[in-house]
Every structure is written in structure tokens, then in C-alpha cells.
N, C-alpha and C positions, 0 to 999 in steps of 0.2 A: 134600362138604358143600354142601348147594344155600344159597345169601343169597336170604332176601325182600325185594324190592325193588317200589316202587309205581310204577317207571317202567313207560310203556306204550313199546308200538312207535308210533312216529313217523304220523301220519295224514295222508293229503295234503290241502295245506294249504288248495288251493279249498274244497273242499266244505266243511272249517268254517266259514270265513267264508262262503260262500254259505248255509249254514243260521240262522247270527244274520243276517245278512238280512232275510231271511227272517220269522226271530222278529221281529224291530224293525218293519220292515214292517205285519205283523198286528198287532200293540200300535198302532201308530200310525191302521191303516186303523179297527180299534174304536173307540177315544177321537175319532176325528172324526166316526164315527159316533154316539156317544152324544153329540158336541156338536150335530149336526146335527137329531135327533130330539129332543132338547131339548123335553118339557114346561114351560110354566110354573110346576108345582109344582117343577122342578127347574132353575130357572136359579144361575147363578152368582149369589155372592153383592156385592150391591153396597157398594162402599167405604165407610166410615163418615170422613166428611171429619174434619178435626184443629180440632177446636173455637178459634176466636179468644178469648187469654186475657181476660178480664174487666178493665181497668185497675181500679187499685185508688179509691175514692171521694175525690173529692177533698176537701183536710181545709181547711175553712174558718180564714181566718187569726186569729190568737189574738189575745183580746179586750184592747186595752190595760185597764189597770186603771182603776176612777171617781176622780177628781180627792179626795185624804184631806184636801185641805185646808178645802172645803166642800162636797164631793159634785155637783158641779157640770160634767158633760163627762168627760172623759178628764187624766188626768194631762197636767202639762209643770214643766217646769223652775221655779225659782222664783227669785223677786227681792223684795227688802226696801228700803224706803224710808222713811226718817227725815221726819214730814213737822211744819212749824209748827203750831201752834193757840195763837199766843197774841195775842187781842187782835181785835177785829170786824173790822178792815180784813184782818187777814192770813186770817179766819174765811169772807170774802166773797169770796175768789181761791181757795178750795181747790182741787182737781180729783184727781180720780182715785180718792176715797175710798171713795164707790160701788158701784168696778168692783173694789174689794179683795178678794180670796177672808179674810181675817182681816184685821180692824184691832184694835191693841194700844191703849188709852189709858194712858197714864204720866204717875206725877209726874217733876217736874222742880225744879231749884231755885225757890225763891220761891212754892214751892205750886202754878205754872202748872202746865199738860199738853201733851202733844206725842204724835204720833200713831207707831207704827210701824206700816206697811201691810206685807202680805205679798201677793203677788202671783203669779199660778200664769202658765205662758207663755205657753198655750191661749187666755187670758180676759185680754187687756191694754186697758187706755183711750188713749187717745192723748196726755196729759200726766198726769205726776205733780206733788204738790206744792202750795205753796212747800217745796222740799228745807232742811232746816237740819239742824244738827251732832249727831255719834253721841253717847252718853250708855256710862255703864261698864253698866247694868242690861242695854243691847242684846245684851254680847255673848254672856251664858250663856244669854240667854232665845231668843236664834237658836242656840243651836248645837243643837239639839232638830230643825232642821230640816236638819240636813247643810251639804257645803259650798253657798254659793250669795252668788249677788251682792247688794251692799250699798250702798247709794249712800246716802249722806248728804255735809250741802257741807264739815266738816271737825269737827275735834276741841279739846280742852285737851288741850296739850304732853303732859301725864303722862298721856292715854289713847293717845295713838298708836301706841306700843310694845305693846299689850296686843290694841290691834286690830291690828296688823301680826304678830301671832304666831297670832289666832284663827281657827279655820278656815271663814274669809271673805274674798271675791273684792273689796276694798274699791275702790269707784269714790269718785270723788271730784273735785271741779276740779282737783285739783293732778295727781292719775293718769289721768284723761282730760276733761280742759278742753271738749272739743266734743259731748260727751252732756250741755251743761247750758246752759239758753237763759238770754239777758243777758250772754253771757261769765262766767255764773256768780254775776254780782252781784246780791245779797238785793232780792228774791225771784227764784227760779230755780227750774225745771222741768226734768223730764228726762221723755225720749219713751221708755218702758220698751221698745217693740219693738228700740231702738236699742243698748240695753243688753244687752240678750240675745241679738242676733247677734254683739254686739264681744264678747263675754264669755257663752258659753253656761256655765250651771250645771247642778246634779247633781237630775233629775227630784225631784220633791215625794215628800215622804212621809209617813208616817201620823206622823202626831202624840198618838195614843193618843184622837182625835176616833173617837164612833161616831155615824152617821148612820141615822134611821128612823122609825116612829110615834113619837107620842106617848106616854109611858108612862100609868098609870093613875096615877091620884091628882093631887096638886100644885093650885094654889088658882088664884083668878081674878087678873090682874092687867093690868091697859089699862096703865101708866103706872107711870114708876119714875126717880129721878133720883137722882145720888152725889154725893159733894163732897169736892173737896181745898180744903186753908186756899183757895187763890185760881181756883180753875176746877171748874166741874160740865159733866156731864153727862147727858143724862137721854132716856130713850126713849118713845116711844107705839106702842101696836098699830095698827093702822090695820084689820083684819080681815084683810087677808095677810101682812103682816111688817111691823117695826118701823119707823117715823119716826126720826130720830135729829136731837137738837138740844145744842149746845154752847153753855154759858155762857147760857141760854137761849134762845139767835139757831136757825131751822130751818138744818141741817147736810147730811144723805143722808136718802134713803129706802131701802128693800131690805131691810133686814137682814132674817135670818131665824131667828139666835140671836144673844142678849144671855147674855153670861154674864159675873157679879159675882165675881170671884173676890180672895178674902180672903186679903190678904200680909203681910211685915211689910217697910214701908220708913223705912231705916236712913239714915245718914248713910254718903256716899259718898269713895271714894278722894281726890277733889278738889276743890278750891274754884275757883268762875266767879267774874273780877271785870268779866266784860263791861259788866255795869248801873251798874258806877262805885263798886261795897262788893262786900265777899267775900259770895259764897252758894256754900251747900255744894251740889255736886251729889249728893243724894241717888240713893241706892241701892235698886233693888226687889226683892225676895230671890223668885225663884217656882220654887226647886226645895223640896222635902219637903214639907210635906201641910197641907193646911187648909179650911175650909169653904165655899161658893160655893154661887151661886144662877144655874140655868138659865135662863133664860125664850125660851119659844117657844108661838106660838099662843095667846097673851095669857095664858098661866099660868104659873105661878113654881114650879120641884120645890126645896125643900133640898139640896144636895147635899154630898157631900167632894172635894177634887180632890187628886191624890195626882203627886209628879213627882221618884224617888229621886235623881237626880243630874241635870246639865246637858245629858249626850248620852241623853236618854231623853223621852220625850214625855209630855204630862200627861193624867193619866183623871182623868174624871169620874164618879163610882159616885151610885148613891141609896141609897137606906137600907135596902135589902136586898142591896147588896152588886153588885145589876148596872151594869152599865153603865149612863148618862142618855141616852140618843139624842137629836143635834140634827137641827132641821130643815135638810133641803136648802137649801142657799144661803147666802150670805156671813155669819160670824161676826163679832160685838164683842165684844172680851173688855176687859171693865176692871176693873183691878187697882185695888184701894181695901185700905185698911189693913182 
């Protein structure tokens, strides 16, 4: 029985490798020939470089927000300041009322008024004051603005506890004696820049304030003044923004909204016997809802001002239900019954 088998006889082994040689040889002597003869229409093709990636566009940095306290610059932290208004001499020392992003007019016992300023960190004057003592109306009517520092020169017994619990950064002589000029002794001032390095607060916030045109409608009005039993206040247009004069003596100039906003104030937690007989320290009630009058750019809108609880900020709507837009620039709000 023959096996098929694919084996060959054995070939000597020169001449194989002498014929790949050979073959390799002529492969190689053609390829350098066709590189050598090399048309233009036929050259190698050239590299296509590795493109440099595009960085990506750089993103401009994020715009801080506009100051909600009167539109005025850029947000900053904010400060509150208790300031006197009673009586010409203490009327003719004022300072810093001007530079206020909001000022607050309030009754006080006896029918007088006292100021609280609000002050943004961006936009400080270089003295506040004359600084005098917190009242119970201050504390629910700041907390609308978060926590933030509070300088007033001290209190009655029975509020200290009420302010030592509210959430405020309370300055004061007795908690820092050297942010208040005279050693503190009436009349005294305090240098707000000062305040709010020793004690930085929690940036400004909206206050339920909407800033812009003018709306349509609302009446002409130059001139407007309010009365508590024993202090008035009262404003002029000027053609850019209001005059402001207290007890009829001139006060600031600037303003750029006057708004009348209607409260109901009550008889307060305690009795002041500083003046030599009890007076109640009245109370200003400005959370829930009531009627108010805008004025800016010498006309007067109607409005309602709405403020559901303490930790909430107060709107101002018109009679259609939108919002009242104030003019850019520092706010007077006075609270009249």
C-alpha cells in the first residue's frame, strides 16, 4: 500500500536562498526606480500636521449682582444705624444720612422721630450719627434684611434680651467702646468703614424693592409733608430728586424715592422714664398689608404695600397688581399711621 505524502526531497539549500535574493533584489532595484523617476503628478503624499487644539473662550467673570437696596453699584454687606432727630441742635450735627442706601423715619415716645439708616458696604460716608438707643419697632423691621450689624449707643433693660436673641450683630459702647467717637458720650458717631471690618455681615438683599421707569399714570406732586403729634417731615422735588427737610429745618438732599407707607402704631413693650415721667415707647407694626404712597420724579402713584411676616421683605404693587418701580438711588421710607 503506497501513503501520499506532501513531503518533497530535500533541495540544496544554496540555490534557495540564492533565488529569494535574487527576488528581493529586483523588488527593491524597481521601487527605487519608480522613486527615482518619480513624476510630480506622483509624489508622495505630504503629512497633514496635527492641528493645535483651539483653547476654549475665556468666560468672563460673573457679574456681582445691582445693590437691591437702592440700585446703586454692586451689592455689599450691610449696616444699620439708630441715628437722633430730636430737636435743632442735635438736627444741625447730623451726618451720614445722605449717603444712606434707605432711611427709616419712626415714631418714638413723646411723638418725636428718630432715624434708622441702612447702609450698603460698597457706598459708606465717613461718619454716622449722632448714634442713640434701639427701640422694640427696630427689631422685626431689620430682620427683613438678614443677619447684619446694628450699632445703636444702648437700650431699656426690658429690650436687651429681645435684641440679644434677634438675629443681629449688636454693636454698641458697652460691646465695642472704640468704634464710637467721645468715648461714646452723647453725641457720638461711629466711622461705618470701621464697623464692618471689625464685624463683617451677610451681603444686602432684596427687600421685595423693584427698581426702573416710571410707571404710567400717578399725579403731579413738587411737595409733600407728614406729621407725628411732635415731629414732621416733609420733602421737595428739586427736578432730580427730593430735598428733604425735618421739623421744617433743610436736612439731605438726594433722595430719589419718598415712600409714605401707612401702619398702625401701637403702644410698645416698655416705658422710657429718661425725660423725668413715664412715656410709652411706642411700637411700629410694618409686617401685613396697607396702603402707601410712592413718590418719585415729582409724582405721587397710590399704592398697597404687602409684608406677610418679619423674615420676608415688603412690595409695593399699584392698582393693577404690578409691581411700583423706584427710582435709582437712595430711598425714604416714612412710616405714618
Amino acid at each position: 500500500m503506497k501513503i501520499r505524502t506532501t513531503t518533497r526531497a530535500p533541495t540544496n539549500g544554496l540555490r534557495t536562498r540564492g533565488k529569494v535574493a535574487l527576488a528581493v533584489a529586483g523588488v527593491a532595484a524597481t521601487l527605487a526606480a519608480l522613486q527615482g523617476c518619480g513624476s510630480p503628478g506622483h509624489e508622495p503624499p505630504t503629512p497633514i500636521p496635527t492641528p493645535t487644539p483651539t483653547p476654549p473662550p475665556t468666560q468672563p467673570p460673573p457679574e456681582q449682582p445691582s445693590n437691591p437696596l437702592d440700585n446703586v453699584g454692586t451689592a455689599g454687606n450691610t449696616l444699620a444705624v439708630k441715628i437722633d432727630n430730636v430737636g435743632a441742635k442735635v438736627q444741625a450735627i447730623h451726618q451720614g444720612l445722605a449717603q444712606a442706601d434707605i432711611v427709616y423715619w419712626i415714631e418714638v415716645e413723646g411723638g418725636q422721630s428718630r432715624f434708622l439708616a441702612v447702609y450698603d458696604a460698597n457706598h459708606l460716608p465717613a461718619l454716622v450719627g449722632p448714634v442713640r438707643s434701639a427701640r422694640q419697632t427696630d427689631i422685626p423691621l431689620l430682620q427683613q434684611y438678614g443677619h447684619l450689624d446694628f450699632v445703636y449707643s444702648g437700650a431699656i433693660s426690658g429690650l436687651i434680651p429681645l435684641l440679644d436673641a434677634a438675629d443681629l450683630r449688636n454693636v454698641t459702647p458697652f460691646t465695642d467702646p472704640d468704634v464710637f467717637t467721645d468715648r461714646a458720650v452723647d453725641p457720638t458717631f461711629i466711622d461705618p468703614h470701621r464697623i464692618l471690618t471689625a464685624h463683617p455681615s451677610v451681603p444686602a438683599r432684596s427687600l421685595g424693592f423693584t427698581f426702573g421707569a416710571a410707571p404710567a399714570g400717578g399725579s403731579v406732586l413738587g411737595t409733600m409733608t407728614w406729621h407725628l403729634p411732635a415731629a414732621s417731615i416733609g420733602v421737595r422735588f428739586d427736578g432730580r430728586a427730593y430735598d428733604v427737610a425735618v421739623d421744617g429745618r433743610p436736612a439731605w438732599s438726594g433722595t430719589a424715592t419718598v415712600v409714605a407707607q401707612h401702619v398702625g402704631i401701637v403702644p410698645g413693650l416698655f416705658t422710657d422714664h429718661n425725660a423725668g415721667h413715664p412715656d410709652n415707647e411706642v411700637f411700629t407694626r410694618t409686617t401685613g398689608s396697607g396702603t402707601a404712597e410712592v413718590l418719585r420724579d415729582g409724582r405721587v402713584w397710590s399704592v398697597r404695600w404687602s409684608r406677610p411676616d418679619p423674615a420676608s421683605g415688603t412690595s409695593f404693587t399699584l392698582a393693577d397688581g404690578a409691581a411700583a418701580p423706584f427710582a435709582t438711588g437712595p430711598v425714604l421710607v416714612v412710616l405714618v399711621p
